[in-house]
Structures are given as C-alpha cells and as structure tokens.
C-alpha positions as CSV (number, residue, x, y, z in Angstrom):
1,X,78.2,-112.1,-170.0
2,X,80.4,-113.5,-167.2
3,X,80.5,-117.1,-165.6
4,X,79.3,-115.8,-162.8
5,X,76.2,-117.5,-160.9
6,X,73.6,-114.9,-159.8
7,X,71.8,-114.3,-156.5
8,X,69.6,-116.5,-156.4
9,X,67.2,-114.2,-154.4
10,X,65.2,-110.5,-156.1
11,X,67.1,-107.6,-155.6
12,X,64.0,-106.2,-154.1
13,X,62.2,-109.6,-152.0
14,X,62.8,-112.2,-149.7
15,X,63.2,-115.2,-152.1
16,X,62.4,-115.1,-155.5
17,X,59.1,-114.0,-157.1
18,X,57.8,-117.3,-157.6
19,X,57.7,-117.2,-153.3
20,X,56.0,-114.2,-153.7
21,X,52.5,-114.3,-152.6
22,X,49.7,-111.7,-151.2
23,X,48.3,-111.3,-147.7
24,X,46.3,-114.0,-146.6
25,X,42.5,-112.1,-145.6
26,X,43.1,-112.7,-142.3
27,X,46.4,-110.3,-142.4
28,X,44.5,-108.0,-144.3
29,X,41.7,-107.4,-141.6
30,X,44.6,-107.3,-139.5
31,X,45.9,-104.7,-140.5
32,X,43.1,-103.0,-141.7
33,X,41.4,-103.0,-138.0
34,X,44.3,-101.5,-136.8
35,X,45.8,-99.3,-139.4
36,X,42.6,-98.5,-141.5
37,X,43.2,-98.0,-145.7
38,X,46.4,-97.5,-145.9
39,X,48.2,-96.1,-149.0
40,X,50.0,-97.3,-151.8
41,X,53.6,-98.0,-150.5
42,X,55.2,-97.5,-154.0
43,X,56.6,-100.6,-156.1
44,X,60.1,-101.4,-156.6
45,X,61.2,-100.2,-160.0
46,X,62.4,-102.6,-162.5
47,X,66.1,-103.7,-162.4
48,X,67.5,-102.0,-165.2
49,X,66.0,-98.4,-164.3
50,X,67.4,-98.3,-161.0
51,X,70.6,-96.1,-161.0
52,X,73.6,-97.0,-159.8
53,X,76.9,-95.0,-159.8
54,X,79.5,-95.3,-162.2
55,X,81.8,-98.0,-161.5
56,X,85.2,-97.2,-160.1
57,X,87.1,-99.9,-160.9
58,X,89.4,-98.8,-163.5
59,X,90.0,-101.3,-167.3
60,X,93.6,-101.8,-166.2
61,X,92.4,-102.9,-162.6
62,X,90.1,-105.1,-163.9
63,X,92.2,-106.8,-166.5
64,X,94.5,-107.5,-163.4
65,X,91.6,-109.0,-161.5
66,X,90.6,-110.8,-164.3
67,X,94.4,-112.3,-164.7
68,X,93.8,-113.7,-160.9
69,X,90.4,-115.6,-161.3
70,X,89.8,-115.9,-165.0
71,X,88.1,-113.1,-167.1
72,X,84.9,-114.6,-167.0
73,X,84.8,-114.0,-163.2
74,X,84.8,-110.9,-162.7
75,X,82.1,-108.8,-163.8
76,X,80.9,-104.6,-163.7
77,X,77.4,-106.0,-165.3
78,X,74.7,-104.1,-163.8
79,X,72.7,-107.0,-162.5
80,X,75.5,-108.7,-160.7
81,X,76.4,-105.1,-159.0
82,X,72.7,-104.6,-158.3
83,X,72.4,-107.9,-156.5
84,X,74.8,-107.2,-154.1
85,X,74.3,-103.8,-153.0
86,X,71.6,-104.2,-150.3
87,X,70.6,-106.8,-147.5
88,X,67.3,-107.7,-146.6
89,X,66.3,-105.3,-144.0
90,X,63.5,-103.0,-144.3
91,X,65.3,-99.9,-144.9
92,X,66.9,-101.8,-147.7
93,X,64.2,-103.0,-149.3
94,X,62.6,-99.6,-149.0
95,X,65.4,-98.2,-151.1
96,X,64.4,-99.7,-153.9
97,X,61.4,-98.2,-154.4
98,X,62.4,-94.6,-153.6
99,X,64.3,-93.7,-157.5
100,X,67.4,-92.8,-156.1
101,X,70.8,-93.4,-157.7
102,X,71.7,-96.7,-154.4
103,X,75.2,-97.5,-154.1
104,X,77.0,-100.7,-155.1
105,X,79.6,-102.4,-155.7
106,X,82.3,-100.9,-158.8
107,X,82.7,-104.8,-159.5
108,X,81.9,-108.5,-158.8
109,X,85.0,-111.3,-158.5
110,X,84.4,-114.9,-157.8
111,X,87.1,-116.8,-156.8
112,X,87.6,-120.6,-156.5
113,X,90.4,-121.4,-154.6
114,X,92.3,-119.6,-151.4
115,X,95.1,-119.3,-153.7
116,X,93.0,-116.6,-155.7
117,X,91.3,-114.7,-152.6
118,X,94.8,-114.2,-150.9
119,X,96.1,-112.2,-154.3
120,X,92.8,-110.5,-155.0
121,X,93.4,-109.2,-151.4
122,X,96.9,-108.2,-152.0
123,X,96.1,-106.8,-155.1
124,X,93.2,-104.5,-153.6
125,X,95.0,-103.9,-150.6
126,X,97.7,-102.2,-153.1
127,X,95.4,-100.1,-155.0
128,X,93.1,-99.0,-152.0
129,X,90.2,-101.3,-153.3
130,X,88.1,-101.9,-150.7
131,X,86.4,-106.0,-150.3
132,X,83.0,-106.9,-149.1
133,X,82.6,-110.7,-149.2
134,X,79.1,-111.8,-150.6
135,X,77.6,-115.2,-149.7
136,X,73.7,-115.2,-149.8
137,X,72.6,-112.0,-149.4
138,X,70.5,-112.0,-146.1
139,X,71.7,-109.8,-143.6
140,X,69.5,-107.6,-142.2
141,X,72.2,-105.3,-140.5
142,X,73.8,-103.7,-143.6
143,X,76.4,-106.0,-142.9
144,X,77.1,-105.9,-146.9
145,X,76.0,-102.6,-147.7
146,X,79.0,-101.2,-150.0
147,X,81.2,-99.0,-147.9
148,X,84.6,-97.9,-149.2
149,X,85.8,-96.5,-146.2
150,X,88.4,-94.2,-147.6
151,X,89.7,-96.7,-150.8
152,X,88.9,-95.9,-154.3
153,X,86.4,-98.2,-154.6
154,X,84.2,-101.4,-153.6
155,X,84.8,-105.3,-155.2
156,X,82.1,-107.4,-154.1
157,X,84.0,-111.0,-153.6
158,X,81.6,-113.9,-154.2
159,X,82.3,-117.1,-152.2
160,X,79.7,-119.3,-153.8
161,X,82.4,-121.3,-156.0
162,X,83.7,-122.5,-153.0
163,X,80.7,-125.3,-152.5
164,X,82.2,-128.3,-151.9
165,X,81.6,-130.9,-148.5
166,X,85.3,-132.4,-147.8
167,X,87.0,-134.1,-145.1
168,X,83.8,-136.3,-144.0
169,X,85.1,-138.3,-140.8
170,X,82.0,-140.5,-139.5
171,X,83.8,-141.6,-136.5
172,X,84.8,-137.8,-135.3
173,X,81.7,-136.7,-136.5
174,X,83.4,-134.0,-138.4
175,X,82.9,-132.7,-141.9
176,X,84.4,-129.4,-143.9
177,X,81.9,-127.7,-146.1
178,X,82.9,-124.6,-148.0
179,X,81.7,-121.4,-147.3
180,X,79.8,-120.8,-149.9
181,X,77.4,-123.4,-149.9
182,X,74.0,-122.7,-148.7
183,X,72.0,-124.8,-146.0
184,X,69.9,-126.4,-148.4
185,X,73.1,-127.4,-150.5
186,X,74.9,-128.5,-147.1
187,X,71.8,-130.6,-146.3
188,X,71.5,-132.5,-149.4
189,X,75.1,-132.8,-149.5
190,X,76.1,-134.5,-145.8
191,X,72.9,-136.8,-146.4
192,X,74.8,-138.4,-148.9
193,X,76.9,-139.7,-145.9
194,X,73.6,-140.4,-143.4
195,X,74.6,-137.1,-141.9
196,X,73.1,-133.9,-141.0
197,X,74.3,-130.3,-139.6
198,X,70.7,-129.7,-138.1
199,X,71.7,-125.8,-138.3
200,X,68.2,-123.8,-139.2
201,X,68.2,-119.9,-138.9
202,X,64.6,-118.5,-141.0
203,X,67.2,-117.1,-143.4
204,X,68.0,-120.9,-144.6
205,X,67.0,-121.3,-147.7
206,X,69.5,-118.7,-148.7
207,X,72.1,-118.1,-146.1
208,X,75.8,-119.4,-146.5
209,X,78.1,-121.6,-144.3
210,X,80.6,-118.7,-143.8
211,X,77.9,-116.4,-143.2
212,X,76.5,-118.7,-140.8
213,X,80.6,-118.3,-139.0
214,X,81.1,-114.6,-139.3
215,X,77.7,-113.8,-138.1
216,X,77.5,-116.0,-135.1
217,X,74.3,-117.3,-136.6
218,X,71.3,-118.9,-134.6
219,X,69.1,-121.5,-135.9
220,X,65.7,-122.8,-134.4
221,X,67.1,-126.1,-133.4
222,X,69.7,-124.2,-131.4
223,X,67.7,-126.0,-128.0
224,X,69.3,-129.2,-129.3
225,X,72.4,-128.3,-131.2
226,X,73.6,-125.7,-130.0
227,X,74.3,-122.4,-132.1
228,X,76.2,-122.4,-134.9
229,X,79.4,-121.1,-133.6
230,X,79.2,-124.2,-131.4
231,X,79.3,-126.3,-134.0
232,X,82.4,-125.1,-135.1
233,X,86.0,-126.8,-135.6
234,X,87.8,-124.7,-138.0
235,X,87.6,-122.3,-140.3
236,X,90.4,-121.2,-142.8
237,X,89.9,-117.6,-143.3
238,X,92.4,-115.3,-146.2
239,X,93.4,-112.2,-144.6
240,X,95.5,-109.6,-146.5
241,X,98.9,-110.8,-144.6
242,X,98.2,-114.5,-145.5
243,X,96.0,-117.6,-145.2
244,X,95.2,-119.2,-141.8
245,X,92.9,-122.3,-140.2
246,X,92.1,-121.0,-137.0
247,X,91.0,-123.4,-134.7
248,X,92.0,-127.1,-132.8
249,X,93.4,-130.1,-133.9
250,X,92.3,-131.6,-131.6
251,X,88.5,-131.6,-129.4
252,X,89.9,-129.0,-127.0
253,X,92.8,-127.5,-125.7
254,X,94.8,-124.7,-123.4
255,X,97.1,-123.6,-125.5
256,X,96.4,-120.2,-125.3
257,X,92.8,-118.3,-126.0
258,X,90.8,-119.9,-129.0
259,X,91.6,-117.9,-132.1
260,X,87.8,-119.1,-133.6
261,X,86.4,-116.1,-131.4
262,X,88.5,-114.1,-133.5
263,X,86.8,-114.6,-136.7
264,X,83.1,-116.4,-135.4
265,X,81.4,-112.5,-135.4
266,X,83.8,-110.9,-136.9
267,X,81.4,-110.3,-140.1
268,X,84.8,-110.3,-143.0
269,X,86.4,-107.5,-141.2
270,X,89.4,-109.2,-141.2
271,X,89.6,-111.1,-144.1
272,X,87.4,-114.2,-146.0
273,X,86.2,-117.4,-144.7
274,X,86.2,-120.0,-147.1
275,X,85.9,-123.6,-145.6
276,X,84.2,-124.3,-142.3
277,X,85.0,-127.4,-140.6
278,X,81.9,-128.5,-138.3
279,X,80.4,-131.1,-136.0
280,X,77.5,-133.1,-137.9
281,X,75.2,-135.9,-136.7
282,X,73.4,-138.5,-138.2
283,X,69.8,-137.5,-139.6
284,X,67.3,-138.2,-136.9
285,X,65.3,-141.4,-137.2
286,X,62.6,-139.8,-135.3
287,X,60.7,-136.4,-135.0
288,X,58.2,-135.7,-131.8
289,X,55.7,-132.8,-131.4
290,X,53.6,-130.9,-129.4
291,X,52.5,-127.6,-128.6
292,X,51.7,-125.9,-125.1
293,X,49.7,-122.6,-123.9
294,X,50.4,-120.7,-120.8
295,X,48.2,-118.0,-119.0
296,X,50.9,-115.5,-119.6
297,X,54.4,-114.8,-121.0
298,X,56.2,-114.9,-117.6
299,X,54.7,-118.2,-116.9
300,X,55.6,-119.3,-120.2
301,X,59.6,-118.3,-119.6
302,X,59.4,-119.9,-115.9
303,X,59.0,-122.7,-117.9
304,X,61.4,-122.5,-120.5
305,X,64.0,-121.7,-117.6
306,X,63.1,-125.4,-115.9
307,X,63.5,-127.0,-119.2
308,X,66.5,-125.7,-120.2
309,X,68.3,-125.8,-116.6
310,X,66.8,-129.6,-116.4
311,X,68.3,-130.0,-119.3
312,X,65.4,-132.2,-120.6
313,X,66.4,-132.0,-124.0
314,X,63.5,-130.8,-126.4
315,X,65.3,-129.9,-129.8
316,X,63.2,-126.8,-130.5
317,X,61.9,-124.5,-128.0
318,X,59.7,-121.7,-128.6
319,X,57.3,-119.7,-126.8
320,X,55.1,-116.8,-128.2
321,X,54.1,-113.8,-126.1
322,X,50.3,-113.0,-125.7
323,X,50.1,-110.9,-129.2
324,X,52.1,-112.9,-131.3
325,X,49.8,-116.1,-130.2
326,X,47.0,-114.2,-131.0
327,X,48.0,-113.4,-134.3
328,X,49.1,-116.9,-134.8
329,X,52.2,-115.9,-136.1
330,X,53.9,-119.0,-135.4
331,X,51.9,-120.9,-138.1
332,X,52.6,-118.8,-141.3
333,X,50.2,-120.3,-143.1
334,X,47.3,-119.0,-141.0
335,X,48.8,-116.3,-139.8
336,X,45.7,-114.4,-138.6
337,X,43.5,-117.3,-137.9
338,X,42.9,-117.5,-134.0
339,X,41.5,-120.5,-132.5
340,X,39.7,-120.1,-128.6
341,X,42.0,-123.1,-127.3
342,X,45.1,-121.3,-128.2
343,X,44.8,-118.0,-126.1
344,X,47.3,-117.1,-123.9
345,X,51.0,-117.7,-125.1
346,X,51.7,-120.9,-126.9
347,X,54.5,-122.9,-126.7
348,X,56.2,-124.9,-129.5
349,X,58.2,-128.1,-128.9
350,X,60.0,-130.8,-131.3
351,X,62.0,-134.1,-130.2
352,X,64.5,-135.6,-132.8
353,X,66.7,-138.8,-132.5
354,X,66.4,-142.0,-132.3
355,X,62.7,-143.8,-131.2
356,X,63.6,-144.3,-127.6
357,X,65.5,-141.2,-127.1
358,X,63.0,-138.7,-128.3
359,X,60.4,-140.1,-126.7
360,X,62.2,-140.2,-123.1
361,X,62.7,-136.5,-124.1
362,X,59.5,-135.9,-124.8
363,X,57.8,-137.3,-122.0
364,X,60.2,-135.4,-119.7
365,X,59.8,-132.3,-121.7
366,X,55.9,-132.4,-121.4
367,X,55.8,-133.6,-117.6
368,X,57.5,-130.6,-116.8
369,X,55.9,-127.7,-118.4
370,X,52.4,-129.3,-117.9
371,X,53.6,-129.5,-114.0
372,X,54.7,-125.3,-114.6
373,X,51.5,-124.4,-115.8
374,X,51.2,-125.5,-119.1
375,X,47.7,-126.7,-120.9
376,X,48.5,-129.1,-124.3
377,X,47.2,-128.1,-127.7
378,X,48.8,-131.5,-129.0
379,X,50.9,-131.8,-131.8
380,X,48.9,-129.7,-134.8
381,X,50.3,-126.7,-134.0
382,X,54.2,-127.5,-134.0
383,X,53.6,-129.4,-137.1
384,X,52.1,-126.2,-138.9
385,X,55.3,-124.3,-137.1
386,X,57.6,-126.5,-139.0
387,X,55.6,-126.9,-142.3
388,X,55.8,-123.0,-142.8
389,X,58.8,-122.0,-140.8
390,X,60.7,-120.2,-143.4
391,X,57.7,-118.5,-145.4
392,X,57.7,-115.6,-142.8
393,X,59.4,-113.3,-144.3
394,X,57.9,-112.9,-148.0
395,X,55.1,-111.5,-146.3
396,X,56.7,-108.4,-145.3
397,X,57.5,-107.6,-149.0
398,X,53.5,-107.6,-149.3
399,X,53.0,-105.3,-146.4
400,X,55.5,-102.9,-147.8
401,X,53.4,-102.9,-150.9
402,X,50.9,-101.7,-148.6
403,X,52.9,-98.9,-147.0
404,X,53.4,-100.9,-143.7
405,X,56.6,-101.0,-141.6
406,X,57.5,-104.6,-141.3
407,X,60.8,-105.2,-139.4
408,X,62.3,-107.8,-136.7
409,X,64.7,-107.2,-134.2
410,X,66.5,-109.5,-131.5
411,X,68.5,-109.1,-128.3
412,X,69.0,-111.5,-125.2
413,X,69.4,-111.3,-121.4
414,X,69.2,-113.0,-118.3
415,X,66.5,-115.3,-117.2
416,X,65.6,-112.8,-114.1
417,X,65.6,-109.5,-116.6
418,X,63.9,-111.2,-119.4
419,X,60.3,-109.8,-119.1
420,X,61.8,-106.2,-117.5
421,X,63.7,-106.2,-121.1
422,X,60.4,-107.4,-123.0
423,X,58.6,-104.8,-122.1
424,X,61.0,-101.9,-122.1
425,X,61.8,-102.7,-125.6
426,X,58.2,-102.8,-126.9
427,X,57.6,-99.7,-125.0
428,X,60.2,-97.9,-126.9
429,X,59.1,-99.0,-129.8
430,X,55.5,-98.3,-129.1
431,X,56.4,-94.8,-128.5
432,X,58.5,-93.7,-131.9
433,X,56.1,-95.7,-133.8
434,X,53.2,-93.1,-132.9
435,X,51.6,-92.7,-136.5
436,X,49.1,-95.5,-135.7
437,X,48.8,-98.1,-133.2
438,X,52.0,-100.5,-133.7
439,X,51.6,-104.4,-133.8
440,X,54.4,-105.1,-131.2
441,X,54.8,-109.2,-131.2
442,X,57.2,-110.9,-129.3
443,X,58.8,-115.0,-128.8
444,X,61.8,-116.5,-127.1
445,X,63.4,-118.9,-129.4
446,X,67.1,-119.5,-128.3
447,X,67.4,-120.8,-124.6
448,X,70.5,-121.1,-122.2
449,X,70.9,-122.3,-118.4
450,X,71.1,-118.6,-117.3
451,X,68.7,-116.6,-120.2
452,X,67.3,-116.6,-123.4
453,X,67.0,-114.7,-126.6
454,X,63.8,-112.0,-127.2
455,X,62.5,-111.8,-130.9
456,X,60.5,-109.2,-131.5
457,X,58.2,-108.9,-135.1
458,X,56.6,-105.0,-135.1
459,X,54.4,-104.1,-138.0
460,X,53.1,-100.4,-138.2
461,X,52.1,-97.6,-140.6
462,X,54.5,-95.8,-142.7
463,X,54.5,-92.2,-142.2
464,X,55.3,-89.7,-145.4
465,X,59.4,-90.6,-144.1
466,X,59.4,-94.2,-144.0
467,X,63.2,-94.8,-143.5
468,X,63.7,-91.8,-141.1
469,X,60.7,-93.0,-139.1
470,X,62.2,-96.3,-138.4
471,X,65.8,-95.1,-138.1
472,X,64.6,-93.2,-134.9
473,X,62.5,-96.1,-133.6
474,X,65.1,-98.5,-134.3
475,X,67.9,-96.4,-132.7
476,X,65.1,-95.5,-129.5
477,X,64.8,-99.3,-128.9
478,X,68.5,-99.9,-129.1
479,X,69.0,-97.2,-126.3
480,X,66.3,-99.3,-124.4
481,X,68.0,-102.5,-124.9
482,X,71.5,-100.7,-123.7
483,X,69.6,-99.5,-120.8
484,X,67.8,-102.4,-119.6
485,X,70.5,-104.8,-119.9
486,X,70.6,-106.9,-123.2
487,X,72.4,-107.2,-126.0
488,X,72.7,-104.9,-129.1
489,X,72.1,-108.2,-130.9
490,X,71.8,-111.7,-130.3
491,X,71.9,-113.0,-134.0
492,X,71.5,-110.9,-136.4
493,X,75.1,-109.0,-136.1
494,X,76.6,-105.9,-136.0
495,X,76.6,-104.4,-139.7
496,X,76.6,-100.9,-139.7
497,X,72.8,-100.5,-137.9
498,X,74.5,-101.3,-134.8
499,X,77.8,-100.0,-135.2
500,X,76.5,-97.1,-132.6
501,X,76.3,-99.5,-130.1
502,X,79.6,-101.3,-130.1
503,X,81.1,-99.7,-127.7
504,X,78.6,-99.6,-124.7
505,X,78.5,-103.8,-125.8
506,X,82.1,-104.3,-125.1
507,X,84.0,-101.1,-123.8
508,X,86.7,-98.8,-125.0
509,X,89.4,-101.2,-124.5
510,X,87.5,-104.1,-126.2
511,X,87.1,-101.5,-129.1
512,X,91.0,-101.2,-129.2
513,X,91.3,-105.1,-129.4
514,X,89.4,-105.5,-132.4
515,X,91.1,-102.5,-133.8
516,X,94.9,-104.2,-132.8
517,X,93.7,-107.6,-134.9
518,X,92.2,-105.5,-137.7
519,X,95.7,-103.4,-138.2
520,X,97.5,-106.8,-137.8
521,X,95.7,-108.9,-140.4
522,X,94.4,-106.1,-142.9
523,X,96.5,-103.0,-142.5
524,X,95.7,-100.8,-144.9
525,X,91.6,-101.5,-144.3
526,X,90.1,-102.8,-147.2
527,X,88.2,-105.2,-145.8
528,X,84.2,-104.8,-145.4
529,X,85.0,-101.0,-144.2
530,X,82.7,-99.4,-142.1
531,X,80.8,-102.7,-139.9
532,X,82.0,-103.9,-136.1
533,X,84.6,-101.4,-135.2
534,X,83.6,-97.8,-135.1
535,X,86.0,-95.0,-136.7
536,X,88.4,-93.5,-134.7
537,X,87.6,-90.4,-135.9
538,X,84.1,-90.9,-134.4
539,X,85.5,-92.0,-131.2
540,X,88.0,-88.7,-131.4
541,X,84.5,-86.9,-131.9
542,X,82.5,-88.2,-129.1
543,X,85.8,-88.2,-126.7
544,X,85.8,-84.0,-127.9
545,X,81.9,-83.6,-126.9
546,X,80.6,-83.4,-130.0
C-alpha cells in the first residue's frame, strides 16, 4: 500500500457517501409531475469491478519515479488510478454505471517539494509520459480526464502534499497557501492568524487552491471579493523548462504584460502550480441578511445592474429566475417547498465586515433595490441560502439513480444582452432535450459594472442514450451561447467539453499565442494533453473543409 492520501470524495458522487442522501418528497413530486415513473437509471458498480486498462507505466519507469519522490509515493493501485480518472460532470458520473473498461491514469505520484515536480517533469518529458495534475477532483469540464495525447502513457501528479499556509504578512494582507490545500483546510488554517480568504465556489468543500488559479474559479462572495483570480499575487508554477513565480513584487506595476494571465486559466497545460500567494482579510465581525422578490427576471437584473454600478457593496448577490424561485432551489434544504410570498424571482443578499460597515451596506443595498422594484421577504431565506449552500450537488447523484439528466452550465455577457442570452440558451436546451418537458432554471450570481454571470441548473429525462443525448444538447446550447454573445464559460473552464469552442472565444491568432507559450515551456507536450488549445491537426482539418 503506498503513502499516498486518497480522494477524499466517491469515485462515483459528489462528496462522500455519508453526504449522500435521497430526494426530499417535494423533488420527487417534482419530478414525477413532470417526468412521470421514470426508470431505473442503473447503479454505479462497485470499485473493484470497474475495469480499467492495463497500466502503461513500465517497472523500470516506475522504480525511476519512485527514486524522485520516495517509493511509497507513487502508486499503480487500482483505487488511487480509479479516483482520478473522471471529474464530476454528469457524463462522468454516468460512466460509471455503464460496465465499460474507463480510462485512467497508468500511475499516481505525489510529490512534496518543487524540487521533485520539476524532475518528474523532466523525466516524463524524456520518456513521452504524459502529466495531468490532480488537486480535488471537481471539475466538471473533463479538465482531468486522462488524455495521453500522443505519449506512452498518463501519471496523474497529486499536489495535496503541498498543504502548507506560509509567508503570512498582516500588514500587506498577504499570505502563500500551497496548492494543494483545500478551502476548508485554507479556512481553518489563515483563522489561526484572525484572517480569512472569503473565496466560496459550491465546489468548496473539496476544491484546491491551485485549482482555484488554473481555473479562474468563481466563488459566491465574488460581489465582495472579487473572483479568485483577483485575489491573486503569485503563483510559482514547475514547467518542464524550469521553475518560475509569476507575478509582482510589488502591488502593481508596468513592466511589461502580467505573466499571472498566463497561468490563471491555463488549467496545467503548461506546467504545475504549487504555491499561491493571495490577498486575505480579517474574518468579518459581522454578517447581514435579507432576501428580495421581483415581478420578473429582467426587473430583477435592472436591479442587480444599479447595485453593482452604485457600487453599494452587498458581499453576496444573487437573483433566481421565475423557475428556479419556484422550485426554491436556492434553499437546498427545501428544495421544492414553495411559499405564496416568494413568487416571482427572489433575490439573495449578505453584508459582512465590521458592525458599522455592513450595516451602512445594507441599508444602501436594501434602499436601492426596494426603490427598483423589489418587495422584502426578510432575512429567512438568505439564512437557509447559506445554511445549505454547498449540499446542491449530492442531489444530482440521486436523480441519476432515477434515470434523470442533472447538469449545470454557465456563461456571462453584458448587462444589455443578459436576458436576449437567458432565453436563447434555455431555448436551445429546451429543444435537444425533447424526451420530456426539461426543468430549465436559471440565477445570476457573479456581478460586474458592465454584466453578469448566467447559471443555469436543467434537469430532464434520460433517453435510452443518456451521454449522447446530452452531448448534443450540451454542444446545441454552446452554439447558442457563441451566437448570442456570451462566453463558452464563465467559471467552470475549458477542459475538453469546451475545447470546440476555443477558437470562436478568442480567435486564430489567440489560438497560436497559447500554442507559442505551450511549445516554450513544455515542448515535447506532456502536460494535461488534450484541454485549452485545440490540435493542429484539427485546425488543419477544419482549415481543409472537413
């Protein structure tokens, strides 16, 4: 058995199975109202009768590996490979119930210093071993799925050694945390110090601080501080060619472009981040609440616009579209349970800081959206928002047990194109989700002077092709998103589900950027093959009219 710490999350759920937990009734009637008696949607088989390929990784490879981090840390075990062969999506978690020998990883590594990364990656880039870097497990993009892109074979590299909170400067507001830690851990960690990083994405119990970097992660507090890649210092990243810290010594600077942007997004294409250095705060004395209803979605945004433009300064903003606040998916642990007072589109708001402060905010806050057409519902609601904010997403693995499609997907736009987008989006989805009516739910959660993010939650039928049926409704509402002006993705990252897309997002020539810094800093391509830049051969395709 080797050292090395476990996923802490199922191969085949959100979280572990003690989260686990059935539909609440009032999901169930739900669904049933809409979808009728659905089927059995299969169960996940048990972890050691799902098939995975023989490794790759040859003895002699792997005693050298095991020479760089220790023999203990490197691992073909077929739970460590199983836990790291899928995300969280719902194709992936459909895979698991389907028999099929699923790829994975040919071996796990875990390396504790930079040191060790930088000759693992010399190493693999020698004998064409291809490196996806693992930190929680969450993405929901295929963003670890194990491509080997032309190498011999695939070594998952696990950050979650690196775990430590360094370089704490309380009058800079500054600390480094490494990569591997988790928010939780980061949490517990800077309170130590009075201090807090405030960063909360629904994939928070679980997500790392370097996948938080390479992702471009959003959290729900991002009203208040900002999104993660604006919390950013530094990062030291290990490419194949060497070790770097890219970023400022100092609070800004012109000298030259900002070689964060570089790796923020860049999802370990270019090499491994392993220390993040970020802004903190101290933990808020305070927390305000209260929740809002508007007539209708547009209204609701209207309002959303004036806060954030104002700049009034709630710390959490959301608003739910007319579905989604009938559902009550806001409050997961009613989910279902509709109250009178809370039709039309409610609104969520929180205030932290110090007594004073939030309360200045607050009033502000509420003067303005009650003055753009808002009705209160007081504080209840955004208290049951925060209680159950992170539970979402075990429900799906429920649904699926039910044979139901349960999937999210973002984008963002402009303020003026925001409800245009909305409703394209759901329209294409509506359409190549035709099996039964599809549960189409929608909230704006991420807010900026001049747009906003859109957040959309579809649940549906399966038909007899589960995956194939939400390939092509995934890939229609894609095309709508191109079309009508928003972005292939707003948080959730590239990966290889929007790989298709990459081009249209940023042009040819942005395309050939990307490509320029990946031949620079991993020539021979070993690193997370297949995610953010498309093939050239595919290019060479399209180009040729095929």
């Amino acid at each position: 058995m080797s050292d090395i710490t476990l996923p802490p999350m199922e191969y085949n759920l959100w979280g572990t199975p003690e989260e686990s937990k059935p539909l609440p009734a009032a999901v169930k009637k739900i669904t049933k109202s809409l979808f009728g008696a659905k089927g059995n949607g299969g169960a996940s088989l048990p972890a050691e009768k799902i098939r995975l390929p023989q490794s790759g990784i040859t003895p002699v490879q792997l005693r050298e590996l095991g020479k760089i981090v220790g023999d203990n840390y490197v691992s073909q075990e077929h739970e460590q490979r199983l836990r790291r062969s899928r995300g969280k999506s719902y194709p992936d978690l459909l895979k698991w119930r389907t028999g099929e020998t699923l790829s994975a990883p040919d071996a796990v590594i875990a390396p504790k210093t930079e040191a060790e990364v930088l000759r693992i990656l010399k190493y693999c880039s020698e004998e064409k071993i291809a490196v996806v870097t693992f930190g929680g497990g969450t993405s929901v993009t295929g963003g670890i799925s194990p491509l080997a892109g032309g190498m011999k074979s695939v070594l998952s590299l696990d950050v979650n050694r690196f775990c430590a909170v360094e370089d704490v400067d309380r009058q800079s507001m500054l600390a480094t945390l490494g990569a591997g830690l988790t928010g939780p851990h980061a949490e517990l960690l800077l309170a130590q110090y009075g201090l807090q990083l405030g960063h909360f994405p629904q994939s928070f119990p679980y997500a790392t601080i370097g996948g938080y970097a390479v992702t471009r992660s959003s959290g729900q507090s991002s009203a208040g501080y900002g999104r993660f890649s604006e919390m950013v210092r530094s990062l030291t990243v290990v490419t194949p060619q060497g070790i770097m810290e890219v970023g400022r010594q100092a609070p800004s600077s012109a000298a030259g472009p900002d070689l964060r942007e570089l790796i923020m997004g860049s999802e370990g294409i270019f090499g491994v981040v392993t220390r993040v250095r970020v802004r903190v705060h101290p933990i808020p004395q305070t927390k305000r609440y209260e929740a809002f209803s508007f007539p209708d979605f547009k209204t609701g945004c209207r309002a959303l616009r004036a806060v954030e433009q104002e700049k009034t300064g709630p710390t959490v903003i959301r608003l739910s579209d007319e579905i989604e606040s009938a559902v009550n998916l806001a409050s997961t642990d009613s989910i279902g349970e509709t109250d009178a007072k809370e039709s039309g589109c409610v609104c969520i708001t929180m205030y932290e800081g110090s007594a004073p402060h939030t309360a200045s905010r607050h009033l502000e806050t509420r003067n303005l959206l009650l003055k753009m057409g808002a009705v209160s519902l007081g504080e209840g609601p955004a208290r049951q928002w925060e209680k159950g904010r992170f539970k979402a997403p075990v429900l799906r693995d429920a649904l699926l047990d039910g044979a139901m499609i349960c999937e999210t997907l973002e984008t963002a736009t402009d303020w003026e194109n925001i409800v245009h987008l909305r409703a394209a989006a759901a329209e294409a989805l509506g359409t190549h989700l035709p099996t039964t009516p599809a549960l189409i739910m929608c909230h704006v959660s991420h807010v900026y002077p001049e747009g906003a993010s859109l957040y959309f939650t579809v649940i549906a039928g399966q038909s007899k092709d589960p995956v194939g049926q939400w390939e092509k409704a995934k890939a229609a509402v894609c095309r709508a998103i191109e079309a009508n002006g928003g972005t292939v993705s707003h948080h959730h990252g590239v990966g290889t589900d929007h790989l298709p897309y990459m081009e249209e997002e940023i042009g040819p020539l942005g395309i050939k950027i990307l490509r320029a810094v990946k031949d620079a800093l991993d020539p021979v391509g070993i690193m997370n093959p297949g995610k953010l830049i498309p093939t050239e051969e595919k290019e060479k395709h399209d180009e040729a009219g095929g």
